[in-house]
N, C-alpha and C positions, 0 to 999 in steps of 0.2 A: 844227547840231553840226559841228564840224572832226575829221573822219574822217582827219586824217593824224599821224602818230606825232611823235612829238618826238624831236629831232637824237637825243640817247641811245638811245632803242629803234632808231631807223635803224640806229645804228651797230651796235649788240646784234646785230640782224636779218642785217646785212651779214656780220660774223664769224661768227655761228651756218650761216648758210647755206654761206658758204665750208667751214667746218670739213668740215660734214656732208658737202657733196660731192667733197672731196677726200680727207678719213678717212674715211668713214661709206659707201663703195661699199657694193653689190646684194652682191656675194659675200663680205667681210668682215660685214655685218650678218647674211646668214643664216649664215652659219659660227658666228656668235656666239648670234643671235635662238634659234635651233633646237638650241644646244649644250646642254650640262650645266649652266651655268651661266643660264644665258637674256638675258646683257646682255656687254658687252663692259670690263672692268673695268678695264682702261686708257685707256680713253676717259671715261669716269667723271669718275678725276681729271683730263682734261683738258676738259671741260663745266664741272667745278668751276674751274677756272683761267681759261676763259675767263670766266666768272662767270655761265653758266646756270641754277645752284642760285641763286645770289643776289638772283636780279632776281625771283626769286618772292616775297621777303618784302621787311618796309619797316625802314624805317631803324632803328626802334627795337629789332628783334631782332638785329642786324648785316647786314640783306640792304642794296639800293639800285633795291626799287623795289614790288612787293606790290600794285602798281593790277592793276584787270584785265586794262586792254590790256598790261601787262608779261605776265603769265600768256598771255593771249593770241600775243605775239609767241613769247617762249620752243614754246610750245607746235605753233604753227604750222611754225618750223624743224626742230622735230623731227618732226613728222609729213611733211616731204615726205622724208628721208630712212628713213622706218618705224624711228624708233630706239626702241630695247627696254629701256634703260636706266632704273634707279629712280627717273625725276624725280616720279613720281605719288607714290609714296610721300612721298615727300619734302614734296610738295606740303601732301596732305592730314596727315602726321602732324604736320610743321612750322607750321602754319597754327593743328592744332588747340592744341599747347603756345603758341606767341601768341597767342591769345586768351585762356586759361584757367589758361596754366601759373604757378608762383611762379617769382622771380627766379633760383632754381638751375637749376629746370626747364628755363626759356626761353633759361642759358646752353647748354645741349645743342644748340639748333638752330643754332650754329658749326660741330658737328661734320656737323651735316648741309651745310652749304654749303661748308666748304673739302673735303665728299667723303669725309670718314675712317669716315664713320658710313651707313647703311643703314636706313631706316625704312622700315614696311609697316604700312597701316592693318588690323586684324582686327575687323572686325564682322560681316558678314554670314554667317550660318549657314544651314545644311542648309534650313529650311523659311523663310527668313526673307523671301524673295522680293520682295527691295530695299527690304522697309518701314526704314524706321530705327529704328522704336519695336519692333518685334520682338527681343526680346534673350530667350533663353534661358540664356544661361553664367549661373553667378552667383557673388558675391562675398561672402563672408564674414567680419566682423570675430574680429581674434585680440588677447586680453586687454581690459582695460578701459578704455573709449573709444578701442580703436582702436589701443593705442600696440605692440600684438604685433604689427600691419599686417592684411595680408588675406591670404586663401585661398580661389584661382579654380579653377573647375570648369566644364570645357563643351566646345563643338566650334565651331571657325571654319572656314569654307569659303571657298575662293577667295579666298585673301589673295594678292594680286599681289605677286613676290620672296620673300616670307615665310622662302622657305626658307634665306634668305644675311642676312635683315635682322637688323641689332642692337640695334635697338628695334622694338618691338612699342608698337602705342596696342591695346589693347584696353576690349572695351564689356565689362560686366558688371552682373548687374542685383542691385540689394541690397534694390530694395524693391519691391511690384507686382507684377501680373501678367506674362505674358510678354510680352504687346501691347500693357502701358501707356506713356505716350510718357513718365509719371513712374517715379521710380525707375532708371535708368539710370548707374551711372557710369562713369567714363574709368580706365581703370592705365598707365602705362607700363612693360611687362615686359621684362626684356632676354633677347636671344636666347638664351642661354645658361640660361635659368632652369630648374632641376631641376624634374622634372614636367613641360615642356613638350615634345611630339610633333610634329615636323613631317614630311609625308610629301606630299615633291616631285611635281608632274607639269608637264608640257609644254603652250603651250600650241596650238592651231591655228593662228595668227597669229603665235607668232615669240613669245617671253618664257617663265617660268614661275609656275605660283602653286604655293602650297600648302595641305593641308588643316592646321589643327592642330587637339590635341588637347592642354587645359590640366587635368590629375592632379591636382589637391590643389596646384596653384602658390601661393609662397608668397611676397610681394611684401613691402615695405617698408609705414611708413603715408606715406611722403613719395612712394608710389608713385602714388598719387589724384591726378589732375589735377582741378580746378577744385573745386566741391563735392560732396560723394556726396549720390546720387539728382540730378542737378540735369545729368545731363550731355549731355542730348538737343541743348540749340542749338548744342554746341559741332561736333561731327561734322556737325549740318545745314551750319553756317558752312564746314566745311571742304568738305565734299562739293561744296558750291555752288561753291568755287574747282575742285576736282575737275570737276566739268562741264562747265564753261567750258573747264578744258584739254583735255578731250578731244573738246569740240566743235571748239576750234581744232584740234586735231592732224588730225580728221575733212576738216576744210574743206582741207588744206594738200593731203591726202591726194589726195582729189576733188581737186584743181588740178594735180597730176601724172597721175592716172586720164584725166582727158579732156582733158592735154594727147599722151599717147602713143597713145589714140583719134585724137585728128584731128592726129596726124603720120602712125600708119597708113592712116587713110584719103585722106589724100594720097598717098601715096606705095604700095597696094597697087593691083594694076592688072586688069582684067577685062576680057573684049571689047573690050584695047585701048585705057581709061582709067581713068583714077583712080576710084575706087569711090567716092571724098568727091565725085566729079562728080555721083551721082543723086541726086536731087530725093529720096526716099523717107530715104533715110542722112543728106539735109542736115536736112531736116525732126527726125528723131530726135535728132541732133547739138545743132541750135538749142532745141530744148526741155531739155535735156541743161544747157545752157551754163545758162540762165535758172535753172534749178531750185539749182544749183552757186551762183549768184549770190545766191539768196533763201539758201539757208543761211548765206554769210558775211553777211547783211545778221543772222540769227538770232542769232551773234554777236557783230557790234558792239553788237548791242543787249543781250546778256548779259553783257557787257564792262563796258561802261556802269553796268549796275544792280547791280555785285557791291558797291559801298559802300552802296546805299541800303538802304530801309527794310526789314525783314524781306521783307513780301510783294510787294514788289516785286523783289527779288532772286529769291527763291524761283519766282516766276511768268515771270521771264527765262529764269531758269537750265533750268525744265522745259520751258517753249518751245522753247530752243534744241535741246535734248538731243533731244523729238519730233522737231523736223524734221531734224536729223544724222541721229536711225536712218530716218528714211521715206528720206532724198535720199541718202544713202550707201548704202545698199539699191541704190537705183536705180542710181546711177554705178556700183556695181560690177557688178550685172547688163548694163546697158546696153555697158558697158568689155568685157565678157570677149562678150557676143552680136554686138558689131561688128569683136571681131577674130578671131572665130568660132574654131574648134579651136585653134590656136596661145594664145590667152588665157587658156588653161587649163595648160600650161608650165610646169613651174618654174624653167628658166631664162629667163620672161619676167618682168622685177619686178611688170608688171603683173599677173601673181595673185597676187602677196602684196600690192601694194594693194590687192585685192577683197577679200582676206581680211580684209584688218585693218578696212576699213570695214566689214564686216558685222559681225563682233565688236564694235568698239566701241559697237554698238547695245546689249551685254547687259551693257554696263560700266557699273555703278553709276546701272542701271536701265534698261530697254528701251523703246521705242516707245510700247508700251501702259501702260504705269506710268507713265511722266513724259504722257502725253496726261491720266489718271483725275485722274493730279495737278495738271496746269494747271486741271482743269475745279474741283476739289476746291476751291484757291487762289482762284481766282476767284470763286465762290461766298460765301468769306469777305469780299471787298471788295465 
């Protein structure tokens, strides 16, 4: 396999990087990360102009590129800067209207990529505990066959932005129990829609989600993405892109984490030398480095598998996403124990790398979830 990017993403890579470290400083991002807002919304449209929304979808929705290693590079540049901004949304909402949306639908995701528009995926609720087939909200038809539209009722938790997004994909269940993976459908509800409650919090890590709460929402019937009851593969399909980004953003993370470890430990001095001189700190270092390596080896190889066959994508993407929460764990623990009290700081960037790597273990699924599920996956083949 040719592990090296093609001139395009170089170039992608090269500009996203610059941008990040010349606009995207330690004290403009938390001024932003930890604000009211939770992202920085002139920078927004300048990610959109550099053409960072784009390269996540393919040619045929107006993006110019939708592979995974595209997702991947995007993703990577943003995580060494901790940017806070709605590319996720974007990601997953964008992704799921290209698969499933009609041709009106699928023009909407321009306005996600020139920036004007704000999406936030809504599915996971109070009890729902990463399953995807968990949906309690539910959906009701209004008039006959549908043409009075629907009307949603339920509770979303943890919708990442939620509370600034202008479209909402929301899950809804119109037929089924609450655990059935059938029965399931998609809406796309716009921010603004009477009945809907949104109630802001901050997060640990730098960004905001929200809880919502959907009244009796009363949606169009052009408001159904794909078929009703039928909407389960379409959120797996996007989550799966979802994963992949935040495992790249995780690895980017780790690659700053323990390159500011061993500039510290070169450069912090005890009894008169460099503390990265003992043998005990090199040993923890060098194990440190390997483990960092085996995650971005996790993936290339999820990178890879996001076009193929269901379970083979599905069995990448939960790999990857295990080993990101065990190794990001670790480099952040390891990161803040070898620059001992100072790594605990807030004016060190290095704790809010640690932060964010342990968060992203509980993002659209943790350690233990995506490990039940590799073993689940695999059982089937």
């Amino acid at each position: 396999m040719n592990f090296e990017h093609t001139e395009d993403r170089r170039m992608l890579a090269d500009s996203l990087n610059r941008f990040v470290t010349e606009q995207y400083g330690s004290e403009f991002r938390n001024h932003h990360a930890y604000g009211e807002q939770g992202y920085a919304p002139e920078r927004w449209q300048q990610f959109a102009e550099l053409g960072a929304i784009g390269a996540l979808f393919p040619e045929d929705v107006g993006g110019f590129g939708g592979d995974g290693f595209d997702i991947a590079v995007v993703f990577e540049c943003l995580g060494r800067g901790l940017v806070t901004d709605p590319f996720l949304g974007a990601l997953l909402v964008g992704r799921a209207i290209a698969a499933a949306g009609t041709p009106a639908q699928k023009a909407r995701i321009a306005e996600l990529i020139d920036g004007s528009a704000m999406a936030a995926l809504a599915h996971d609720e109070p009890e729902g505990h990463y399953e995807l087939e968990r949906v309690s909200t539910r959906a009701e038809r209004q008039g006959a066959n549908g043409e009075g539209g629907w009307v949603l009722s339920g509770r979303k938790a943890v919708v990442v932005h939620g509370q600034h997004a202008h479209l909402l994909l929301v899950s809804a269940r119109t037929s089924g129990a609450v655990d059935s993976p059938d029965g399931i459908s998609l809406f796309l509800v716009p921010g603004d829609a009477v009945g809907l409650q949104r109630r802001a919090s901050g997060r640990i890590d730098g960004g905001s989600v929200a809880e919502l709460v959907l009244d009796q929402v009363r949606v169009s019937a052009d408001a159904l993405l794909g078929g009703e009851g039928q909407g389960l593969p379409v959120p797996e399909q996007a989550v799966a892109c979802g994963l992949l980004a935040l495992c790249a953003e995780s690895v980017s993370a780790m690659d700053v984490a323990k390159q500011s470890t061993l500039e510290y430990l070169q450069t912090r001095k005890q009894f008169g030398k460099a503390i990265g001189s003992f043998q005990a700190l090199q040993h923890r270092m060098a194990d440190l480095l390997l483990e960092v390596e085996q995650a971005r080896s996790a993936v290339i190889n999820a990178a890879a598998a996001l076009d193929a066959d269901r379970l083979t994508r599905e069995r990448a993407v939960s790999a990857a996403k295990f080993t990101i929460g065990r190794i990001g764990t670790l480099v952040a623990e390891e990161s803040i124990q070898l620059h001992g009290g100072i790594g605990m700081t807030w004016e060190l960037p290095l704790s809010h790398y640690a932060k964010r790597l342990v968060m992203i273990d509980h993002q659209l699924g943790d350690e233990d979830h995506h490990l039940a599920r590799y073993m689940a996956l695999s059982s089937q083949g």
